[in-house]
C-alpha positions as a Markdown table, in Angstrom:
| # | Residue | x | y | z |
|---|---|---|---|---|
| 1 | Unk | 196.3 | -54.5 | -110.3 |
| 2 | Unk | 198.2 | -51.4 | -111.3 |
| 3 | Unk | 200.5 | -49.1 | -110.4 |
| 4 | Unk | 202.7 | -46.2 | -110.9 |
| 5 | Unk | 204.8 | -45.8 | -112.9 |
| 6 | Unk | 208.1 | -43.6 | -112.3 |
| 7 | Unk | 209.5 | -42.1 | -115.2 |
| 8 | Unk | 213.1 | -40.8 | -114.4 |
| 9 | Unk | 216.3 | -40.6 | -116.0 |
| 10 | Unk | 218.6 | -40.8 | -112.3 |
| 11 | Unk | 216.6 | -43.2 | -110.1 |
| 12 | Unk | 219.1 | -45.9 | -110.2 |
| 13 | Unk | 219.1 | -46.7 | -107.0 |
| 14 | Unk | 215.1 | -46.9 | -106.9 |
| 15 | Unk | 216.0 | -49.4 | -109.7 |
| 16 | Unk | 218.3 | -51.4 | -107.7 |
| 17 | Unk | 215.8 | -51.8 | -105.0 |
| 18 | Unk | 213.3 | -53.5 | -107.2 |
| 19 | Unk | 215.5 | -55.5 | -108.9 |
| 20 | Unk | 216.7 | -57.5 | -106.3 |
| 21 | Unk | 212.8 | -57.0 | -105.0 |
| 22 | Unk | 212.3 | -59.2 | -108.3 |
| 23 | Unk | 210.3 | -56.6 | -110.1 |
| 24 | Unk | 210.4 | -55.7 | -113.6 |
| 25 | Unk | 212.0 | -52.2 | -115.0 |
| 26 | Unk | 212.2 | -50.2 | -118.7 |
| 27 | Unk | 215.9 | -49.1 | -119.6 |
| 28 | Unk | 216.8 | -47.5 | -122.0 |
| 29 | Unk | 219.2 | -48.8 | -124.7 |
| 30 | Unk | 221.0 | -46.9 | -127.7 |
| 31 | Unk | 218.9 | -49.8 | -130.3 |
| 32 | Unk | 215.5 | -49.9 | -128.2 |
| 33 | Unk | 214.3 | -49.8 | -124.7 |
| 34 | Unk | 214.2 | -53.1 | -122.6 |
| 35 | Unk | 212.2 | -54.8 | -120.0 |
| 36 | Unk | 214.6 | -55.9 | -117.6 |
| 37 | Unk | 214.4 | -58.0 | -114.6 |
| 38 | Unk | 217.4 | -60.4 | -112.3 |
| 39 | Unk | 218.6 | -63.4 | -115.2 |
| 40 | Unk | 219.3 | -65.4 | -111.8 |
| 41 | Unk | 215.7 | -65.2 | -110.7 |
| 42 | Unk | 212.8 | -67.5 | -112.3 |
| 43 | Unk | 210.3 | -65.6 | -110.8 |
| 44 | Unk | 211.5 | -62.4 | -112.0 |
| 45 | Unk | 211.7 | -63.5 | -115.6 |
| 46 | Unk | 208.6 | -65.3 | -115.3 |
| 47 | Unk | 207.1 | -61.5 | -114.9 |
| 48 | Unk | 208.6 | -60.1 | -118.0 |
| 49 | Unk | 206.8 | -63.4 | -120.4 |
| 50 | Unk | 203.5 | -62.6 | -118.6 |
| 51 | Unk | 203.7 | -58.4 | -119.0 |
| 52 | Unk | 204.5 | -59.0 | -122.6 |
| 53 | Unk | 202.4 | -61.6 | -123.3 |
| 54 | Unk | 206.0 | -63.2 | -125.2 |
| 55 | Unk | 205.8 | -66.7 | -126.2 |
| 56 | Unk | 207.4 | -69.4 | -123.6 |
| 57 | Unk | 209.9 | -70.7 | -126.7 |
| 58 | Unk | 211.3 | -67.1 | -127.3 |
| 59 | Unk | 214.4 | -66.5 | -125.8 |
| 60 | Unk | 215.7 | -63.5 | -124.0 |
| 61 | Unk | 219.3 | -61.5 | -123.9 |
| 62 | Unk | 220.9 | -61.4 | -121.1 |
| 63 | Unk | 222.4 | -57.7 | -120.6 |
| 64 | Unk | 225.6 | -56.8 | -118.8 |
| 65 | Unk | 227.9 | -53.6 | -117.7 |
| 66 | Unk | 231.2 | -53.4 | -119.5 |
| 67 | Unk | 233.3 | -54.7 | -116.4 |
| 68 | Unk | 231.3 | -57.7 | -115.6 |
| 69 | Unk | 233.0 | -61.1 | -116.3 |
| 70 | Unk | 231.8 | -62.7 | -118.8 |
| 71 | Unk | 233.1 | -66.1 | -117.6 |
| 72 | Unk | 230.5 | -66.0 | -114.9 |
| 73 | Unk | 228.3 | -66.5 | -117.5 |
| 74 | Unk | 229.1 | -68.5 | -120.4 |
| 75 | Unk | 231.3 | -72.1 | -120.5 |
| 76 | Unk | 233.8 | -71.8 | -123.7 |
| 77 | Unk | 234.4 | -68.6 | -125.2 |
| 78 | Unk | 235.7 | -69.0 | -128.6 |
| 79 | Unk | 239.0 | -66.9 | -129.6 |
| 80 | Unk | 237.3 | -65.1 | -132.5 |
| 81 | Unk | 234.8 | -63.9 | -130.3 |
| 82 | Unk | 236.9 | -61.6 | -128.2 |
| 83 | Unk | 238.2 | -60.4 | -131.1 |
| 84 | Unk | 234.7 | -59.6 | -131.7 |
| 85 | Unk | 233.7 | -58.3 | -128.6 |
| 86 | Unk | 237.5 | -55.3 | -128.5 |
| 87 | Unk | 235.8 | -54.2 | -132.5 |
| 88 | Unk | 232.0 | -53.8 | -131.4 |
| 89 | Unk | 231.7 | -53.7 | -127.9 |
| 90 | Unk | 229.9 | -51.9 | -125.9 |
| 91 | Unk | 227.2 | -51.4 | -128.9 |
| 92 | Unk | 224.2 | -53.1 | -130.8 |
| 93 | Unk | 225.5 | -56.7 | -130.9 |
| 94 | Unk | 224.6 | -59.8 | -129.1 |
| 95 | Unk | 226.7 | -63.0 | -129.3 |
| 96 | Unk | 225.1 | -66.4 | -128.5 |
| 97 | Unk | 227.7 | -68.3 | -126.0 |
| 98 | Unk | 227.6 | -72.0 | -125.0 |
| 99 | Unk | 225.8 | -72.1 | -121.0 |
| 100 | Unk | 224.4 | -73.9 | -119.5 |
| 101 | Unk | 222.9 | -73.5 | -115.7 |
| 102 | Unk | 224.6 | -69.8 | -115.3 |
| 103 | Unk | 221.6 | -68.1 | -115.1 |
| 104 | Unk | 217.2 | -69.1 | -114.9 |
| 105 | Unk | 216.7 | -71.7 | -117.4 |
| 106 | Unk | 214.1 | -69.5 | -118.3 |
| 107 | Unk | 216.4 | -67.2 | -120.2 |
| 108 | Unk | 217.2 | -69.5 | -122.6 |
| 109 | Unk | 214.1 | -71.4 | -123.3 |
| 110 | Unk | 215.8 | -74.4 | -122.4 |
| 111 | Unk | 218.5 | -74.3 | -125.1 |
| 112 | Unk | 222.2 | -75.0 | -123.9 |
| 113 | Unk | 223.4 | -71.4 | -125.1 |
| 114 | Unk | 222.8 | -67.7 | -123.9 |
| 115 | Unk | 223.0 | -64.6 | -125.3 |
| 116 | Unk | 224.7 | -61.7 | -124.0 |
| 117 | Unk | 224.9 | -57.8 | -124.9 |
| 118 | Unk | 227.1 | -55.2 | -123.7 |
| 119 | Unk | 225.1 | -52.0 | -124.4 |
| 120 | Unk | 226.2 | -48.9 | -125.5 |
| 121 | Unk | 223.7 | -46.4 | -123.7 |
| 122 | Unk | 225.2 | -44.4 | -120.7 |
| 123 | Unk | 222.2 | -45.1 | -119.3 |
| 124 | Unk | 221.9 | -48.7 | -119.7 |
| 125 | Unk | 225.4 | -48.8 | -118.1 |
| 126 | Unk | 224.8 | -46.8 | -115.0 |
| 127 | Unk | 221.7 | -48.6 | -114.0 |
| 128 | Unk | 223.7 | -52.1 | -114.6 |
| 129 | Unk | 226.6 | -51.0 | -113.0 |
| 130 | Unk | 224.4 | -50.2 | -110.0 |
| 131 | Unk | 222.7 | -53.5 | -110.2 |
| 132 | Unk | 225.8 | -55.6 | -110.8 |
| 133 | Unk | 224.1 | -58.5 | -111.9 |
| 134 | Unk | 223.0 | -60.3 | -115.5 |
| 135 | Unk | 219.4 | -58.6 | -116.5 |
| 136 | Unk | 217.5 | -60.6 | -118.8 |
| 137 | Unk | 215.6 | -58.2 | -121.1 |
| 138 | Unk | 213.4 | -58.0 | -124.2 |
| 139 | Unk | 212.2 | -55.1 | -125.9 |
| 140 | Unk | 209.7 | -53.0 | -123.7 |
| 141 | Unk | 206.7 | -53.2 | -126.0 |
| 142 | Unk | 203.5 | -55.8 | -125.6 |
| 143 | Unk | 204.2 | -58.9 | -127.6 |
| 144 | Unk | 204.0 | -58.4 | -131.6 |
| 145 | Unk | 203.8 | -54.8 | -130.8 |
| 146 | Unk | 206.2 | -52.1 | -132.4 |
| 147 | Unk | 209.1 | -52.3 | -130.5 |
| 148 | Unk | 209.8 | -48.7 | -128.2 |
| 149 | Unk | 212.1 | -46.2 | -129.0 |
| 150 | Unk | 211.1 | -43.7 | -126.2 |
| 151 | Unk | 210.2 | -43.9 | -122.1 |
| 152 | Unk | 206.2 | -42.3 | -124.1 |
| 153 | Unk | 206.3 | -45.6 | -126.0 |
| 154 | Unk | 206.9 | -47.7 | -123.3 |
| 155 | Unk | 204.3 | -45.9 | -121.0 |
| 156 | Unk | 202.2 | -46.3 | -123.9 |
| 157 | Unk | 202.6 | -50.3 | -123.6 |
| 158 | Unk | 203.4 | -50.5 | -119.6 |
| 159 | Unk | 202.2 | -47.8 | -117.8 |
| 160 | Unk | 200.3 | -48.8 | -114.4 |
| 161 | Unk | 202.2 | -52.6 | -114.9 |
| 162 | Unk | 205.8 | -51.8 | -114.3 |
| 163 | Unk | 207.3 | -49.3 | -111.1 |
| 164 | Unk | 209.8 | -47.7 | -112.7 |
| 165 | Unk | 211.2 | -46.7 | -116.8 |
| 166 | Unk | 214.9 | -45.4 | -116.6 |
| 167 | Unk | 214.6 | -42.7 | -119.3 |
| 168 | Unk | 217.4 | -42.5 | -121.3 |
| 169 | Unk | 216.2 | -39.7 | -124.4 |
| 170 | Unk | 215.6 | -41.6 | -127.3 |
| 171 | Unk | 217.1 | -44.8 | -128.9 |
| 172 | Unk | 218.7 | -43.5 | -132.2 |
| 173 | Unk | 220.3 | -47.0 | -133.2 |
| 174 | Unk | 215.9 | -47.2 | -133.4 |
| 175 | Unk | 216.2 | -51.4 | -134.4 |
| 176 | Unk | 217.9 | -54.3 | -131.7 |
| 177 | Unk | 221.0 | -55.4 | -131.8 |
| 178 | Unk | 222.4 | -58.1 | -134.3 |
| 179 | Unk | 222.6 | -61.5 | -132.4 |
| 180 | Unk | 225.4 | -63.3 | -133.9 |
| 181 | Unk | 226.1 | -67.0 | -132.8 |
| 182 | Unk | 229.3 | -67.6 | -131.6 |
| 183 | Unk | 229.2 | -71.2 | -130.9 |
| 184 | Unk | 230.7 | -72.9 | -133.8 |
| 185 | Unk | 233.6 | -72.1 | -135.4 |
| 186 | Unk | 232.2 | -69.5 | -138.3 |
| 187 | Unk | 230.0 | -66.8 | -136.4 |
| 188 | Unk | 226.9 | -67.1 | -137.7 |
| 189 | Unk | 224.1 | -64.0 | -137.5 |
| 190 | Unk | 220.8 | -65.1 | -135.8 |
| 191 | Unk | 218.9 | -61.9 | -136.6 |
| 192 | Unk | 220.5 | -58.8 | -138.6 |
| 193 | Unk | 220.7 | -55.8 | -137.0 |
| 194 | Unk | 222.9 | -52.3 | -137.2 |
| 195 | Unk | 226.5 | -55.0 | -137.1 |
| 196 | Unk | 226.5 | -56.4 | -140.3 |
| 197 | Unk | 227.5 | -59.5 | -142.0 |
| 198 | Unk | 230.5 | -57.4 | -143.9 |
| 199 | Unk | 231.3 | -55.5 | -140.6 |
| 200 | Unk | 231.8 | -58.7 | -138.1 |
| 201 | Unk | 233.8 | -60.7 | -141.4 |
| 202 | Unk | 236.1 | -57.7 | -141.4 |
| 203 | Unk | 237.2 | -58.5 | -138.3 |
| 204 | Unk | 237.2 | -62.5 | -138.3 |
| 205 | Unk | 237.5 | -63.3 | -142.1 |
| 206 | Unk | 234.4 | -65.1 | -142.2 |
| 207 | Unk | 230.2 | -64.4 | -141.4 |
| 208 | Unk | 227.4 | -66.7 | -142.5 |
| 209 | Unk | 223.6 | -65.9 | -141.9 |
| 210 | Unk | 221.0 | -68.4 | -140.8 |
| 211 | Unk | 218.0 | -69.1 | -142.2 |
| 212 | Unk | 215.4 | -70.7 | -139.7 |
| 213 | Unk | 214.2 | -74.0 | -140.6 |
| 214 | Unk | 210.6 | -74.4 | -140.6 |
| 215 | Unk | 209.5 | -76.1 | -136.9 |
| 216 | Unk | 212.6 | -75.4 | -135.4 |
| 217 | Unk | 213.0 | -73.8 | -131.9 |
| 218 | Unk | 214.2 | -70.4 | -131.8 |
| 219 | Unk | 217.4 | -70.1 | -131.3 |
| 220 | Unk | 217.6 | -66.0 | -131.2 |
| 221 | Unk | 214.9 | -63.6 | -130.0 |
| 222 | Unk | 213.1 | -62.3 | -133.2 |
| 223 | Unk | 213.4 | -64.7 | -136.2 |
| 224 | Unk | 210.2 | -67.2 | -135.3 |
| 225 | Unk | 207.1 | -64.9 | -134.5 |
| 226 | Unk | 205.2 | -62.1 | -135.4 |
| 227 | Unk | 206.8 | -58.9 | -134.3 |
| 228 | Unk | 206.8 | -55.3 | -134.8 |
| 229 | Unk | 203.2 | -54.9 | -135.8 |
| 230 | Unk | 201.3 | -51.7 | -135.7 |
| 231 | Unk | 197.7 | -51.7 | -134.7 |
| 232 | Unk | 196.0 | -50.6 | -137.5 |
| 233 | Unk | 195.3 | -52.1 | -141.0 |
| 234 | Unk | 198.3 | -52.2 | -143.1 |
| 235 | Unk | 199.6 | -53.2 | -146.3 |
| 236 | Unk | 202.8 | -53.4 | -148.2 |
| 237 | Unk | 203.9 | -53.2 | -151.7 |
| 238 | Unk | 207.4 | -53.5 | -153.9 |
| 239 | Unk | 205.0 | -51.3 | -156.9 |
| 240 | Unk | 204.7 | -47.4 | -156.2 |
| 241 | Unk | 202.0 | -47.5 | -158.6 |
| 242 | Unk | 199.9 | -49.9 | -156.5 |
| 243 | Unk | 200.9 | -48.1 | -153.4 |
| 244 | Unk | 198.8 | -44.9 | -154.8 |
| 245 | Unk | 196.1 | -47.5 | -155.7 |
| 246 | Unk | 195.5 | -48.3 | -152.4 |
| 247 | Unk | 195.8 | -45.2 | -150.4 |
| 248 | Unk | 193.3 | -43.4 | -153.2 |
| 249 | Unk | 190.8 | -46.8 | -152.5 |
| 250 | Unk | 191.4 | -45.7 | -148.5 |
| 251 | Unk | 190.5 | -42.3 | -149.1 |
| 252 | Unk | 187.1 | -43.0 | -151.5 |
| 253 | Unk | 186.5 | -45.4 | -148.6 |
| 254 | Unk | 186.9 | -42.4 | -146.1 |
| 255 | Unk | 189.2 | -43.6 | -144.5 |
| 256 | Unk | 192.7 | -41.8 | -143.5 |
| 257 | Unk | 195.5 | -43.9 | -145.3 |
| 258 | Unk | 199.6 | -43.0 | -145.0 |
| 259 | Unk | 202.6 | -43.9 | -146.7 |
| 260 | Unk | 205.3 | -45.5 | -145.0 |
| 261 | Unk | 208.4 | -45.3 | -147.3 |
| 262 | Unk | 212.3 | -44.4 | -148.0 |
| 263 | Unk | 212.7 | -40.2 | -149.0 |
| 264 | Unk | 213.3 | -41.2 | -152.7 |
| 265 | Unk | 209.5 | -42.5 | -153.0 |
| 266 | Unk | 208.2 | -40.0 | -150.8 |
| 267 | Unk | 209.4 | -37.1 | -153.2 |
| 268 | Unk | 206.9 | -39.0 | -156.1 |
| 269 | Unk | 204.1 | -38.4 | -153.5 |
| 270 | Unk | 203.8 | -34.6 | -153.3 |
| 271 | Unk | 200.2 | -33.5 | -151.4 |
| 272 | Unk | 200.1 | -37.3 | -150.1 |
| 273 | Unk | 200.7 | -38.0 | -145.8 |
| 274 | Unk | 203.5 | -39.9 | -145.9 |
| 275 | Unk | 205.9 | -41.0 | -143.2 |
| 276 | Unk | 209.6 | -40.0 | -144.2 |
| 277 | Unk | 212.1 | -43.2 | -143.1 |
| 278 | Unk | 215.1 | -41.2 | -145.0 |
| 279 | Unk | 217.7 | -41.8 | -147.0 |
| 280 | Unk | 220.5 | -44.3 | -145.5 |
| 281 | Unk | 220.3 | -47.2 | -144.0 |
| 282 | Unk | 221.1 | -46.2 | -140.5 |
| 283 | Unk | 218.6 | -43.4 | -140.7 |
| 284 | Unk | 215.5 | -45.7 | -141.6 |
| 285 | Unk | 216.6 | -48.2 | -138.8 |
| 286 | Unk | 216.8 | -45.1 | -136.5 |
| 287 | Unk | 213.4 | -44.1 | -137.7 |
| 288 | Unk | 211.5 | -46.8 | -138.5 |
| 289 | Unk | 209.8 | -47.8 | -135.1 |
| 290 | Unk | 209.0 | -44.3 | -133.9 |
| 291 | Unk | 207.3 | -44.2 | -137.9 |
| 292 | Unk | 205.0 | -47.0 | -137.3 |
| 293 | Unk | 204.1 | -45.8 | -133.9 |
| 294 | Unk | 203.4 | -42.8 | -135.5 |
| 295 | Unk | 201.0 | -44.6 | -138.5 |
| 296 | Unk | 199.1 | -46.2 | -136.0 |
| 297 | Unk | 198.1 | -43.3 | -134.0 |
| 298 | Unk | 197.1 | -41.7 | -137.4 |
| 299 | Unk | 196.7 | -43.5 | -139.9 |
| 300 | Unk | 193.2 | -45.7 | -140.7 |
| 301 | Unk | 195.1 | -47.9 | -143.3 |
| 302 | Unk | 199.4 | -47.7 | -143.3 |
| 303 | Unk | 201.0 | -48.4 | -146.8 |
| 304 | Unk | 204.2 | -49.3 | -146.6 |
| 305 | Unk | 206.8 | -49.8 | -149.9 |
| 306 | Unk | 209.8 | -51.6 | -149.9 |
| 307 | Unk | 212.7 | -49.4 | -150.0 |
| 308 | Unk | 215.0 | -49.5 | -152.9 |
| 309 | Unk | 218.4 | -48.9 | -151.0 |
| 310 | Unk | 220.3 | -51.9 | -150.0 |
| 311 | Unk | 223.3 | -53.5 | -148.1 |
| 312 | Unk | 224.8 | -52.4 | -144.9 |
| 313 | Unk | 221.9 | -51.7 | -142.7 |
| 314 | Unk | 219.1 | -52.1 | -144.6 |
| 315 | Unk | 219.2 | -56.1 | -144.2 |
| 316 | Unk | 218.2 | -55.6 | -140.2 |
| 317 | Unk | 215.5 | -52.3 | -141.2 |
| 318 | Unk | 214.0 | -54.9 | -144.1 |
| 319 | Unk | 213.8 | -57.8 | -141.6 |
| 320 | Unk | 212.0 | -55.2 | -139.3 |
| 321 | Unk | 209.7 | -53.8 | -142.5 |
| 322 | Unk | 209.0 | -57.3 | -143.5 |
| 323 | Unk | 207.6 | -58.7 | -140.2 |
| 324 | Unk | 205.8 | -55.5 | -139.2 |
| 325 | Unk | 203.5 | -56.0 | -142.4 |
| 326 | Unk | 203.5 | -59.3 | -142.5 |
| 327 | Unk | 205.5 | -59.7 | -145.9 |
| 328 | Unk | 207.7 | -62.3 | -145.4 |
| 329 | Unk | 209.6 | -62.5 | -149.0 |
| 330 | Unk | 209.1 | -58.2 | -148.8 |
| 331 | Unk | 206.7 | -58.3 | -151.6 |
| 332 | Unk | 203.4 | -59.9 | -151.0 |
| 333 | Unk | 200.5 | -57.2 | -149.8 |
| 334 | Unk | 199.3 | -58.1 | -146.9 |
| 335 | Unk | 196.9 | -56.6 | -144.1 |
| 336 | Unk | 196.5 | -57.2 | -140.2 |
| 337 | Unk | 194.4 | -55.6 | -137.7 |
């Protein structure tokens, strides 16, 4: 059955109404725009798996307004973590609290912890300060699909399945948030994002990074399945040489290749169609998703190369690179459809 689908950027009341209807709405978010529907409902959340199509095991975040009491929420709150929360918050982080029965066990996939963002966006904060409750929300793309950076991108995904997108311009932090685990007593980073491991130890001495063991239940959204994936054929390289190889094989094919890479390469291919990510860190996070939406529209094969720029931010825009082409260790060259 479908619907339509109200794009507007100051129906927050309409937005109210179908929250506590239990229905399903976009928002945007200064990282990327979410699907959002009432943490406190099963039913609702049981409508944002089945519109994305997300795997049952896969948790969600749980998104609040500045004000809202966080107590309501979680059951210990380490002292670190507030620390963590005066440096950071409102913005792209998302800390992994000890819960347990606060919200649907839905949201958590039946693990005894929830994770919880304060976002940054005015808009994300007028439409959950209108709400005032916990909304549990992915990103607003169809699972294993390029996350959205724009109210187009979510039509694009959405459109005639959800009532209403809350457009907010677009989402120049352009990757999600960090999720850093707060539960033990060294904050540990689930998934890397535009906080980074330097950033968060700044402020509490001490950051490790997990590393998923093989089997194990997800304990973050984003570090166990396929994600980000555009829907054309793609392949990615560490070699510019071999890069070239394969978009000239495209074109004797006949097909219409691009190249996905950081401004440095894209200088070496003059008279080539290439997609520009830039030159910092922050800049190919902000541009990375609208990129690959971009390739797929165009492109018949998209190429991408491994940037050479590292640290800071580029540890959240290479996890992102990585699982959109299927190259796990960044180097292998791989293709989907």
């Amino acid at each position: 059955m479908t619907m339509e689908t109200i794009v507007s950027s100051t129906a927050f009341a309409r937005a109210r109404a179908y929250i506590l209807a239990g229905e399903v709405v976009a928002f945007h978010t200064e990282t990327v725009y979410g699907l959002g529907a009432n943490a406190y409902s099963d039913e609702a959340v049981k409508k944002i798996f089945a519109l994305k199509g997300r795997p049952s095991d896969n948790p969600l975040i749980v998104h609040i307004h500045r004000d809202f009491d966080l107590l309501r929420l979680i059951d210990f709150d380490p002292p670190y973590a507030e620390k963590l929360r005066r440096a950071f918050l409102p913005g792209p982080l998302t800390m992994v609290y000890p819960s347990k029965g606060k919200v649907s066990a839905l949201v958590s996939c039946g693990l005894n912890t929830l994770a919880v963002r304060v976002p940054a966006s005015k808009t994300a904060q007028a439409f959950l300060r209108e709400v005032n409750l916990p909304i549990a929300a992915p990103s607003a793309n169809l699972s294993k699909h390029v996350s959205p950076v724009t109210a187009q991108h979510v039509l694009d995904d959405f459109g005639g399945k959800i009532p209403l997108i809350l457009d907010g311009g677009k989402s120049d932090g352009g990757i999600e948030s960090t999720v850093l685990d707060v539960t033990g007593d060294v904050p540990m980073i689930l998934r890397e994002g535009l906080v980074t491991r330097e950033m968060i130890a700044s402020v509490v001495g001490e950051c490790g990074v997990y590393a998923p063991k093989k089997g194990e239940k997800p304990k973050s959204p984003g570090i166990a399945h396929a994600h980000y994936m555009p829907r054309c054929k793609t392949e990615y390289f560490s070699d510019e040489a071999a890069a070239r190889a394969c978009y000239e094989e495209e074109i004797r094919m006949g097909g219409k290749p691009y190249l996905l890479c950081e401004h440095e390469a894209a200088e070496h291919f003059n008279g080539l169609c290439v997609l520009d990510l830039g030159r910092t860190g922050e800049e190919m996070a902000s541009r990375l998703y609208a990129l690959l939406r971009e390739g797929e529209k165009r492109a018949t094969r998209l190429i991408g190369i491994e940037p050479k720029k590292k640290g800071g931010a580029m540890a959240g825009v290479l996890n992102r690179l990585h699982r959109a082409f299927g190259a796990e260790d960044g180097t292998n060259q791989t293709e989907s459809s």
